[in-house]
PyMOL Python script that loads the backbone (N, CA, C, O; Angstrom):
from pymol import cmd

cmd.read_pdbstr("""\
ATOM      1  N   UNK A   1       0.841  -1.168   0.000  1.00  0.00           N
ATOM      2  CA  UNK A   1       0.000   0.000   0.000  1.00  0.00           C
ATOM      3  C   UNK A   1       0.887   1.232   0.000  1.00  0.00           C
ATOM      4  O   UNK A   1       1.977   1.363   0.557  1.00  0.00           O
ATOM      5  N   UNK A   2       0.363   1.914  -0.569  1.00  0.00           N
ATOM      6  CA  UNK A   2       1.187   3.009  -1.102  1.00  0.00           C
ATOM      7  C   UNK A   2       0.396   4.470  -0.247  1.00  0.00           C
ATOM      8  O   UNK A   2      -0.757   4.613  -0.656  1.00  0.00           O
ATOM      9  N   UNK A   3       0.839   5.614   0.908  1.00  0.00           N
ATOM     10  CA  UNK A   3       0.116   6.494   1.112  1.00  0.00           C
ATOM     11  C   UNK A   3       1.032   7.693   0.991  1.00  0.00           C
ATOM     12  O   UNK A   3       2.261   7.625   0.961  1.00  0.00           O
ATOM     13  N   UNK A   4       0.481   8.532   0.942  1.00  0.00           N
ATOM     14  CA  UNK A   4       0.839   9.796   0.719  1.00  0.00           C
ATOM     15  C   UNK A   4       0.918  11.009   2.112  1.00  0.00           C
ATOM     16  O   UNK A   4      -0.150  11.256   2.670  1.00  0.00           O
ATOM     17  N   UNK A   5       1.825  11.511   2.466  1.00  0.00           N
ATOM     18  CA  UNK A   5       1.446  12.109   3.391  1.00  0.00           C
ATOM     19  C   UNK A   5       2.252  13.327   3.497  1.00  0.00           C
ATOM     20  O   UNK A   5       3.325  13.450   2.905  1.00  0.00           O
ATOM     21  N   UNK A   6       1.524  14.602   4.562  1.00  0.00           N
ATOM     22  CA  UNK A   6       1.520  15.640   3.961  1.00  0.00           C
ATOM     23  C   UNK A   6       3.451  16.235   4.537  1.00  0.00           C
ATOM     24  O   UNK A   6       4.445  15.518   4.653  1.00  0.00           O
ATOM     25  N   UNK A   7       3.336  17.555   4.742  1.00  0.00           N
ATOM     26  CA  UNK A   7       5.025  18.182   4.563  1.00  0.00           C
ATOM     27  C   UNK A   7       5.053  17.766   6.351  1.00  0.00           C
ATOM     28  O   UNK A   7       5.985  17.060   6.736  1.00  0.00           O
ATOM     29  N   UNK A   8       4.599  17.970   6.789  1.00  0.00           N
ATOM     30  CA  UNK A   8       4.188  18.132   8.229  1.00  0.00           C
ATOM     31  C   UNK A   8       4.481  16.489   8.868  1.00  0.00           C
ATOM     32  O   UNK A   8       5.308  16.193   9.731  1.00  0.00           O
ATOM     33  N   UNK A   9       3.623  15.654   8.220  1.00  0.00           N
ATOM     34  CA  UNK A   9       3.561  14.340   8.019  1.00  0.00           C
ATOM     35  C   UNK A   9       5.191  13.858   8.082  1.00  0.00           C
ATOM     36  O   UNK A   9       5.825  13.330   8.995  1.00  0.00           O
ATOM     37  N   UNK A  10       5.525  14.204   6.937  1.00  0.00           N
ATOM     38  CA  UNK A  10       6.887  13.588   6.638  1.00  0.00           C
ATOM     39  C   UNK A  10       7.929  13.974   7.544  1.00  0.00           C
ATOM     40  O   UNK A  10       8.621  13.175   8.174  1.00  0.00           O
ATOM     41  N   UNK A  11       8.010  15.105   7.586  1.00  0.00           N
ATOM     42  CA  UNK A  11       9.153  15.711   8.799  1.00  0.00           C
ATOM     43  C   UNK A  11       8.982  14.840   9.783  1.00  0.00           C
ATOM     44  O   UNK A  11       9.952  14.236  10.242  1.00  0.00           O
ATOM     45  N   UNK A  12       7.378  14.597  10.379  1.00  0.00           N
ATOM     46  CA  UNK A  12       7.497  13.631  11.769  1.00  0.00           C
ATOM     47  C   UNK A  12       8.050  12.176  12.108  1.00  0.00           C
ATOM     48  O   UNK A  12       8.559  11.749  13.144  1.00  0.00           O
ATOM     49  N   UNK A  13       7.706  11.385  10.554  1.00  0.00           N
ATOM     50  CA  UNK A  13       8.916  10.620  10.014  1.00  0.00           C
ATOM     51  C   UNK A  13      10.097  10.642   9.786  1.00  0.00           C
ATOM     52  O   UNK A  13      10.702   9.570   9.744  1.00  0.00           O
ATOM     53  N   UNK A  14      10.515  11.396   9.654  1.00  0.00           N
ATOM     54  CA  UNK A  14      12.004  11.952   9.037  1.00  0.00           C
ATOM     55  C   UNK A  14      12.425  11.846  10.849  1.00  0.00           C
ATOM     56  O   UNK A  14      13.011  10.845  11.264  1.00  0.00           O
ATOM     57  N   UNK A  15      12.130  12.729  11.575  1.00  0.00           N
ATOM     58  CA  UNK A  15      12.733  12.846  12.939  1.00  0.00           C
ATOM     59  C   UNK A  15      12.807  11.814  13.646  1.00  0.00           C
ATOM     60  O   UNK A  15      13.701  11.743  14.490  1.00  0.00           O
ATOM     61  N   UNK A  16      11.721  10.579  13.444  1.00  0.00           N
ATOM     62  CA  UNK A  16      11.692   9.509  13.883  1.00  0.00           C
ATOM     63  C   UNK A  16      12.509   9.032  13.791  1.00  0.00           C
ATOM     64  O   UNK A  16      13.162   8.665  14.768  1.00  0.00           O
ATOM     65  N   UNK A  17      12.825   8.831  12.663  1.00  0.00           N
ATOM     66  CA  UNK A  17      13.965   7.610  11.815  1.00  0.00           C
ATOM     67  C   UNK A  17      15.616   8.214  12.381  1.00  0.00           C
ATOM     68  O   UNK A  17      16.672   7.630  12.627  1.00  0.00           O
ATOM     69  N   UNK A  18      15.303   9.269  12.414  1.00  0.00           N
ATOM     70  CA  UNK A  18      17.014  10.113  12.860  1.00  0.00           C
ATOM     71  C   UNK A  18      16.804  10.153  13.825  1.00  0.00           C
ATOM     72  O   UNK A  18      17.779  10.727  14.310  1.00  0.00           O
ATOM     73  N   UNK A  19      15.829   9.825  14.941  1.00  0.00           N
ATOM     74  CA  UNK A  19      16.268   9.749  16.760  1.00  0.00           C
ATOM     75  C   UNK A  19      17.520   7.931  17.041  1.00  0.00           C
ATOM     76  O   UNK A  19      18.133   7.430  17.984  1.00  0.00           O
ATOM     77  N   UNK A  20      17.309   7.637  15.756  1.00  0.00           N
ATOM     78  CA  UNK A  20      17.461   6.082  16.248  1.00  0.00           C
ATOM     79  C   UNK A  20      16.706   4.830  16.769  1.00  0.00           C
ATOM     80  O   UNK A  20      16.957   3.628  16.684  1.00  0.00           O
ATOM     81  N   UNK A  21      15.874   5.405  17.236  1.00  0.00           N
ATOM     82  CA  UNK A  21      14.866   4.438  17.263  1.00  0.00           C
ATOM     83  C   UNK A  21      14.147   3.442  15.928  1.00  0.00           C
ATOM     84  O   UNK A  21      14.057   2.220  16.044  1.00  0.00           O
ATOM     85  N   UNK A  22      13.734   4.091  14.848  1.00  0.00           N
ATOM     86  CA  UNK A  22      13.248   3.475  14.153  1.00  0.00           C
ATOM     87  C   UNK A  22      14.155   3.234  12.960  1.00  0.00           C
ATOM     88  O   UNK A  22      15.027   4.103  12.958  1.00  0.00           O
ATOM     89  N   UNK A  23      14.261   2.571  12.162  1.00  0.00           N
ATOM     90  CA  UNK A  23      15.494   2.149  11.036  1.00  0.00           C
ATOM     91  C   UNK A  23      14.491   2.102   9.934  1.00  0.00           C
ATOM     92  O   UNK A  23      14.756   1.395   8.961  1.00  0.00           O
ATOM     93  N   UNK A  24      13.426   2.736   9.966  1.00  0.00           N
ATOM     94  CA  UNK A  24      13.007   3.020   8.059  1.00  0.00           C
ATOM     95  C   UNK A  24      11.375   3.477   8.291  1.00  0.00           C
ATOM     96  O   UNK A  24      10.947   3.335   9.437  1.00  0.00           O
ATOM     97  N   UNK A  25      10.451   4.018   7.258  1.00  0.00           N
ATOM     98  CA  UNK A  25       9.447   4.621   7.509  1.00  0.00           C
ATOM     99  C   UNK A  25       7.922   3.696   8.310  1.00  0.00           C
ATOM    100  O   UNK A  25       6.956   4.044   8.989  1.00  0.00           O
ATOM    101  N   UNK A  26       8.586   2.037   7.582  1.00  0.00           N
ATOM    102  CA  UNK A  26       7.430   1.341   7.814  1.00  0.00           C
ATOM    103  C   UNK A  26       7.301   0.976   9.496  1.00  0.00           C
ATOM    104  O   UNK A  26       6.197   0.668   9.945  1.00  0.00           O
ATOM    105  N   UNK A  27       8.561   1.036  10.429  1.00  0.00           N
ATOM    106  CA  UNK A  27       8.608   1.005  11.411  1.00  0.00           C
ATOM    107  C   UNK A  27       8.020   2.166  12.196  1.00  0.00           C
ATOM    108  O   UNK A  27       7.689   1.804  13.325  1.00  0.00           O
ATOM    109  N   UNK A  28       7.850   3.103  12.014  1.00  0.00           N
ATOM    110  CA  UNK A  28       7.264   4.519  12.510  1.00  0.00           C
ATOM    111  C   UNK A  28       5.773   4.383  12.378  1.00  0.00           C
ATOM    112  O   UNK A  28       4.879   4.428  13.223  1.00  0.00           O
ATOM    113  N   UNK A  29       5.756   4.175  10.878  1.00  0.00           N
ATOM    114  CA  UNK A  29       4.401   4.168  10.628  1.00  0.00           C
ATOM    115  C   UNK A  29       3.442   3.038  11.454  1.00  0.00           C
ATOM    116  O   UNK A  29       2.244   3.123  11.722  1.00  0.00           O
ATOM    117  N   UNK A  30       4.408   1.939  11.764  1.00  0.00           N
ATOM    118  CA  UNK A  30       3.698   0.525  12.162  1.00  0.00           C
ATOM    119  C   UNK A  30       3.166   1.092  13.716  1.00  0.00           C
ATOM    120  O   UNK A  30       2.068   1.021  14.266  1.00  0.00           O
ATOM    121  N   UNK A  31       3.993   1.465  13.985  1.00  0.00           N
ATOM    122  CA  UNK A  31       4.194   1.902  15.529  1.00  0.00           C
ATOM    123  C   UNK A  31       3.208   3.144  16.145  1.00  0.00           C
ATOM    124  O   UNK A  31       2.640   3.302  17.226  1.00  0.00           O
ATOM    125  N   UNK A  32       3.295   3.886  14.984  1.00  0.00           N
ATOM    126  CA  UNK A  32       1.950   4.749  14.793  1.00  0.00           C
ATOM    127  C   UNK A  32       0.521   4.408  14.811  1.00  0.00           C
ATOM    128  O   UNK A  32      -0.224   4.951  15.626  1.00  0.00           O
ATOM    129  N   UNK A  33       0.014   3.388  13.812  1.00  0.00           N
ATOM    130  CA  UNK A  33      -0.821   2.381  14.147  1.00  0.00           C
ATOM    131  C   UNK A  33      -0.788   1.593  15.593  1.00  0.00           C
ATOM    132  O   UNK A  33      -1.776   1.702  16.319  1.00  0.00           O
ATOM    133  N   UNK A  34       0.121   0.952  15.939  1.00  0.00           N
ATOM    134  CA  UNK A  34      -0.369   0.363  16.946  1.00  0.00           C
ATOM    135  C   UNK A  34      -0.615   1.048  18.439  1.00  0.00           C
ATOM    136  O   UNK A  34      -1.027   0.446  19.430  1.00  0.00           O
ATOM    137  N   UNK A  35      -0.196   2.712  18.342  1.00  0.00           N
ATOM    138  CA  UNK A  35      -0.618   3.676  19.408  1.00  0.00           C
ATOM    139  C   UNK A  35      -1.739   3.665  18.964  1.00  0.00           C
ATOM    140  O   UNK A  35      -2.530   2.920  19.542  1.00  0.00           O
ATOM    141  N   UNK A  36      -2.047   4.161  18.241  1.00  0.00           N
ATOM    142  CA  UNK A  36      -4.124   4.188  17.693  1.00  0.00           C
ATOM    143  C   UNK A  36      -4.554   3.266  17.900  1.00  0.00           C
ATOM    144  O   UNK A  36      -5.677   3.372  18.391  1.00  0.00           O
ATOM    145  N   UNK A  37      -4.102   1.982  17.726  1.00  0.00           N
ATOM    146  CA  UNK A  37      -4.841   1.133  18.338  1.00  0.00           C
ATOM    147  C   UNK A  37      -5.480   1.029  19.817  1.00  0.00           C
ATOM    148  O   UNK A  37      -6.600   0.695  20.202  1.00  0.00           O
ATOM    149  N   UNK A  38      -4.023   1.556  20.654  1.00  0.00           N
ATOM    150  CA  UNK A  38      -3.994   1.055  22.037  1.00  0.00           C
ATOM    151  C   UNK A  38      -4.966   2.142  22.485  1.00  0.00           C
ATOM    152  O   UNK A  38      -5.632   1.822  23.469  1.00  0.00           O
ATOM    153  N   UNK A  39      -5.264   3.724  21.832  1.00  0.00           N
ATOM    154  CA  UNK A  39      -5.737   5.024  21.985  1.00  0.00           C
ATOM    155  C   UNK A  39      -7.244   4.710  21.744  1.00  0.00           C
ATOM    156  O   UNK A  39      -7.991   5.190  22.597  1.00  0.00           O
ATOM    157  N   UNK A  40      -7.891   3.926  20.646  1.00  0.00           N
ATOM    158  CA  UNK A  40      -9.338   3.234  20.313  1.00  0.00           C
ATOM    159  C   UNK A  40      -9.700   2.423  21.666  1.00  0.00           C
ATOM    160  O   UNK A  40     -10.765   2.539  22.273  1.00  0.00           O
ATOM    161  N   UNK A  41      -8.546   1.521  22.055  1.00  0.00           N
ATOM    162  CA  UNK A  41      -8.861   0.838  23.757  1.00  0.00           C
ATOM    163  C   UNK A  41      -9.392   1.596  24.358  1.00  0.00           C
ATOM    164  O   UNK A  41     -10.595   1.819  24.492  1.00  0.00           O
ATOM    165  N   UNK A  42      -8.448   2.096  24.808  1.00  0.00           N
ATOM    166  CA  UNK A  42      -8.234   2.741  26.202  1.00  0.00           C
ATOM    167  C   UNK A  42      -9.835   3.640  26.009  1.00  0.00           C
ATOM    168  O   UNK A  42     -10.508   3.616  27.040  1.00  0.00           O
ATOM    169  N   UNK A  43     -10.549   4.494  24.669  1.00  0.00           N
ATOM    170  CA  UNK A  43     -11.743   5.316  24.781  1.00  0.00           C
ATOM    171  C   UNK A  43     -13.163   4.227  24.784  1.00  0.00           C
ATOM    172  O   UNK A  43     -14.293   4.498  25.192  1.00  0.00           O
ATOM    173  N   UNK A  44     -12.605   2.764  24.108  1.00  0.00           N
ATOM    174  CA  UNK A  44     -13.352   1.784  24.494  1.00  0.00           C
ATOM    175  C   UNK A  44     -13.520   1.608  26.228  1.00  0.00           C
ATOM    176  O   UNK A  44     -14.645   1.912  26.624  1.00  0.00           O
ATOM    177  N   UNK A  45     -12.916   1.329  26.892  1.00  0.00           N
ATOM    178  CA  UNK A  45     -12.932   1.235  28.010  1.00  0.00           C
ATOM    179  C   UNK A  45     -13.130   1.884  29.164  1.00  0.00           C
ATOM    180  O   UNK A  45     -13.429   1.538  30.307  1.00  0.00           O
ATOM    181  N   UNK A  46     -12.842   3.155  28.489  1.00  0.00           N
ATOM    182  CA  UNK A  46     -13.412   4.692  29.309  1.00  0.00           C
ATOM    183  C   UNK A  46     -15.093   4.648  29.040  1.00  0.00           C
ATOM    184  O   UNK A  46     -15.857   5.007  29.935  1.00  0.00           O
ATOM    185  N   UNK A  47     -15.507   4.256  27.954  1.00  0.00           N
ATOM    186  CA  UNK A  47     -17.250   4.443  27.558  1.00  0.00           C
ATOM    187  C   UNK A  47     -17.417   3.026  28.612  1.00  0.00           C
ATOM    188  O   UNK A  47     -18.191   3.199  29.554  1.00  0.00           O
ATOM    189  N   UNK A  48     -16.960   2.088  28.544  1.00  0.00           N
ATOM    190  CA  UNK A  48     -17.441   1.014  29.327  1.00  0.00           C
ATOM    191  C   UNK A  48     -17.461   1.431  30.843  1.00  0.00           C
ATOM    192  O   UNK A  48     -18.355   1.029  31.588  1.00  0.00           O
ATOM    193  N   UNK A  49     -16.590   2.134  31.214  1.00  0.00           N
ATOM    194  CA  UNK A  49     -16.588   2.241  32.607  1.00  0.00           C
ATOM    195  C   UNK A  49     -17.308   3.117  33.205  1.00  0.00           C
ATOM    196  O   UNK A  49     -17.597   3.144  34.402  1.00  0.00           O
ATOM    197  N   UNK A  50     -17.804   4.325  31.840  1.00  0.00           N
ATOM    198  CA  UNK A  50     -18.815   5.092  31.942  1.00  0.00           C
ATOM    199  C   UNK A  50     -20.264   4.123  32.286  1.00  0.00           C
ATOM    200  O   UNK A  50     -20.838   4.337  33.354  1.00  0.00           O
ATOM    201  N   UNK A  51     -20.702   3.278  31.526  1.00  0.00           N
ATOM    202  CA  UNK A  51     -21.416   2.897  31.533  1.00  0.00           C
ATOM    203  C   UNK A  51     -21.537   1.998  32.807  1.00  0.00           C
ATOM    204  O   UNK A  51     -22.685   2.085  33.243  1.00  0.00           O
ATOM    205  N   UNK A  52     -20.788   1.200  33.525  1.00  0.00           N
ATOM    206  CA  UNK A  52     -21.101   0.699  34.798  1.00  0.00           C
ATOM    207  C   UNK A  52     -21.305   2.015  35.564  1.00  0.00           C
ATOM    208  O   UNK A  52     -22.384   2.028  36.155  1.00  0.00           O
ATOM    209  N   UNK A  53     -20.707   2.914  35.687  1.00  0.00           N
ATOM    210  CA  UNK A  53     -20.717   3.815  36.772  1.00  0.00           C
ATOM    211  C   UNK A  53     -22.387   4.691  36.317  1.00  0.00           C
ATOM    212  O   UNK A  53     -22.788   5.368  37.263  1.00  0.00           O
ATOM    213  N   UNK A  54     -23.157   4.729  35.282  1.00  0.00           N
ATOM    214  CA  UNK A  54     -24.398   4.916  35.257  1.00  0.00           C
ATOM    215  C   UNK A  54     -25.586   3.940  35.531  1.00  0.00           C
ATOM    216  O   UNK A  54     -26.800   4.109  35.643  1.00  0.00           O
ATOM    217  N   UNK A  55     -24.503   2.508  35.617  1.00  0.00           N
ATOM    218  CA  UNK A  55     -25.584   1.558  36.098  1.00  0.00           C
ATOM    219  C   UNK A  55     -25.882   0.419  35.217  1.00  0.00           C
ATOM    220  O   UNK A  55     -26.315  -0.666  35.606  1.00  0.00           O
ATOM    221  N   UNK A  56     -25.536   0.845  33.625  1.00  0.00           N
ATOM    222  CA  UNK A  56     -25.811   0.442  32.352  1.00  0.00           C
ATOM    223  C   UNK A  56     -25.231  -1.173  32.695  1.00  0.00           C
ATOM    224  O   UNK A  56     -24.100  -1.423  32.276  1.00  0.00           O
ATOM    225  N   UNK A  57     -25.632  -1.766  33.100  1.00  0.00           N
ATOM    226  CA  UNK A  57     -24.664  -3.205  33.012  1.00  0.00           C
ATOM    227  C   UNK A  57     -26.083  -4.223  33.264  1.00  0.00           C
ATOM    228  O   UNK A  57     -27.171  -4.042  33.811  1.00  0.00           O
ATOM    229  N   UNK A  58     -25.390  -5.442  32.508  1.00  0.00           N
ATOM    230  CA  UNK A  58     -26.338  -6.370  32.629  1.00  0.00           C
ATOM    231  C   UNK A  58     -25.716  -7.912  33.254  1.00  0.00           C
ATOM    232  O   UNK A  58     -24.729  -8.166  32.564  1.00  0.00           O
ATOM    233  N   UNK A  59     -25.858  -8.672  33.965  1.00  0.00           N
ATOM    234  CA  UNK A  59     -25.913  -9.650  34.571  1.00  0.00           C
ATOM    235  C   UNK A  59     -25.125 -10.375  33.740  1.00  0.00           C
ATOM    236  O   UNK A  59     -25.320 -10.352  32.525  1.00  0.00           O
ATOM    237  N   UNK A  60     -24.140 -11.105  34.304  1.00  0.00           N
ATOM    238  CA  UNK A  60     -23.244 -12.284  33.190  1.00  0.00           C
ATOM    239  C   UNK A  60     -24.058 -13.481  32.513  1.00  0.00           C
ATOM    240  O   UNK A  60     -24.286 -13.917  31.385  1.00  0.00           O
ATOM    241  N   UNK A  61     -24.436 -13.828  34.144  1.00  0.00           N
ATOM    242  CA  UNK A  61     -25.465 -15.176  33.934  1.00  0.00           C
ATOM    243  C   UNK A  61     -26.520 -14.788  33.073  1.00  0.00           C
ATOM    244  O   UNK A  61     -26.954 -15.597  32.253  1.00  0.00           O
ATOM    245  N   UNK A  62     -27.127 -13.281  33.192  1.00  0.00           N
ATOM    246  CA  UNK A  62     -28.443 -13.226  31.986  1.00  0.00           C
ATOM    247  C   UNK A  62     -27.884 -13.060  30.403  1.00  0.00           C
ATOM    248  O   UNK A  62     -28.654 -13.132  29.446  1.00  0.00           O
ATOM    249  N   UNK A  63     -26.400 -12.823  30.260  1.00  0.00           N
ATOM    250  CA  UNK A  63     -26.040 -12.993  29.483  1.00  0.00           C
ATOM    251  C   UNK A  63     -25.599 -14.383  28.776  1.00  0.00           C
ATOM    252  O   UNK A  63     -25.491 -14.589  27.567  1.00  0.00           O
ATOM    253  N   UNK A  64     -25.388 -15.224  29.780  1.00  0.00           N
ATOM    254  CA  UNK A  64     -24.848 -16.545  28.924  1.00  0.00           C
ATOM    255  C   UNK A  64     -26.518 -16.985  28.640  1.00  0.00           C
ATOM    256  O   UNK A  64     -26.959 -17.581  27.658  1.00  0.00           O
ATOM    257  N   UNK A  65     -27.215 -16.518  29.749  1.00  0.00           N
ATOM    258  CA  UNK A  65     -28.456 -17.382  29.379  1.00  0.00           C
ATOM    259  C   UNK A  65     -29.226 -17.073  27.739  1.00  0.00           C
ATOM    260  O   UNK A  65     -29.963 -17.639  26.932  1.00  0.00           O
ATOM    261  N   UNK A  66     -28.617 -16.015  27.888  1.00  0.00           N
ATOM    262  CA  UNK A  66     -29.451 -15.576  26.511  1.00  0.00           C
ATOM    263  C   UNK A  66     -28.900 -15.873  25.227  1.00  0.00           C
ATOM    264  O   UNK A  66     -29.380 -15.890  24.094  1.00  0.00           O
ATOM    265  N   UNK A  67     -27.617 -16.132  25.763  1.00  0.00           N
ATOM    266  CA  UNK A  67     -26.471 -16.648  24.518  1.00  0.00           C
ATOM    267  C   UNK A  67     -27.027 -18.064  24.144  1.00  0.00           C
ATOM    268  O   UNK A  67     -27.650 -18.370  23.128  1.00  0.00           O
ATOM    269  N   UNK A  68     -26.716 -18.734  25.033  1.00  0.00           N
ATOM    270  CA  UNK A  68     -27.495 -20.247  25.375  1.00  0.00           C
ATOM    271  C   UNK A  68     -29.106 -20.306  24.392  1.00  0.00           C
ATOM    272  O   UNK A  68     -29.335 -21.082  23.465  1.00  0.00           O
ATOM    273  N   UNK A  69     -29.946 -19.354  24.888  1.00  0.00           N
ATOM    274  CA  UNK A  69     -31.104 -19.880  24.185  1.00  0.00           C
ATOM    275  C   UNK A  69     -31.112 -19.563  22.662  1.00  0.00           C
ATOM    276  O   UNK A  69     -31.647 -20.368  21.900  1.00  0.00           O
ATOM    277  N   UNK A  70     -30.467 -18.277  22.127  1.00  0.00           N
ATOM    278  CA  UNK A  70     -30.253 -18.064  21.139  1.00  0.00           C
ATOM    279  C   UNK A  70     -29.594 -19.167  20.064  1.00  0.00           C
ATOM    280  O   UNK A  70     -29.981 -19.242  18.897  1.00  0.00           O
ATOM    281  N   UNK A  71     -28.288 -20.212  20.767  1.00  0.00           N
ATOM    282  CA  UNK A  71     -28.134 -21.070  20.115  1.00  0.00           C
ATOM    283  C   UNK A  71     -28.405 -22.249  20.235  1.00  0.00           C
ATOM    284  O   UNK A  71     -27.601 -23.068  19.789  1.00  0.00           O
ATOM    285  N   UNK A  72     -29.442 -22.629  20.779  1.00  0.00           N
ATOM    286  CA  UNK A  72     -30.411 -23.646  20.991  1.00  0.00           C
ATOM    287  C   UNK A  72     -31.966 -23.776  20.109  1.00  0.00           C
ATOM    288  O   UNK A  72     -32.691 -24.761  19.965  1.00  0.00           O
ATOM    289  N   UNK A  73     -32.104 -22.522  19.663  1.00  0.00           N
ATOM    290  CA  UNK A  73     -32.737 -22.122  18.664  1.00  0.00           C
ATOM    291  C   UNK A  73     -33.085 -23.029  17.362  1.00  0.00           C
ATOM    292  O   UNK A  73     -33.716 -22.544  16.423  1.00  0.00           O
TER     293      UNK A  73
END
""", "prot")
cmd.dss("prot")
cmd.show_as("cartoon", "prot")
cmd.util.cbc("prot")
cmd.orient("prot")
């Protein structure tokens, strides 16, 4: 895959690669991704914890049970 990215973009690559840490663009970039990843968690888990602390939660057991009848179906 081929992307394009802007002047701003590239410099932040460029500095990467010359701290030493990273030895070429796909390593920056990879690493970039997998902070967004961990950054999508972590706001996953903030809405979840929102949601117990409003109460929003439902029972494990009413959950398997419902799992259960659904594939008994």
């Amino acid at each position: 895959m081929n992307i394009e990215l802007n002047q701003i973009q590239t410099e932040i690559v460029r500095s990467a690669i010359a701290s030493g840490k990273y030895s070429n663009a796909e390593a920056v970039i990879a690493e970039m991704i997998s902070l967004f990843q961990i950054k999508r968690m972590r706001e996953q888990i903030a809405i979840g914890a929102q949601q117990i602390a409003n109460g929003q939660i439902t029972d494990g057991e009413s959950v398997f049970y419902d799992l259960q009848s659904r594939l008994t179906r």
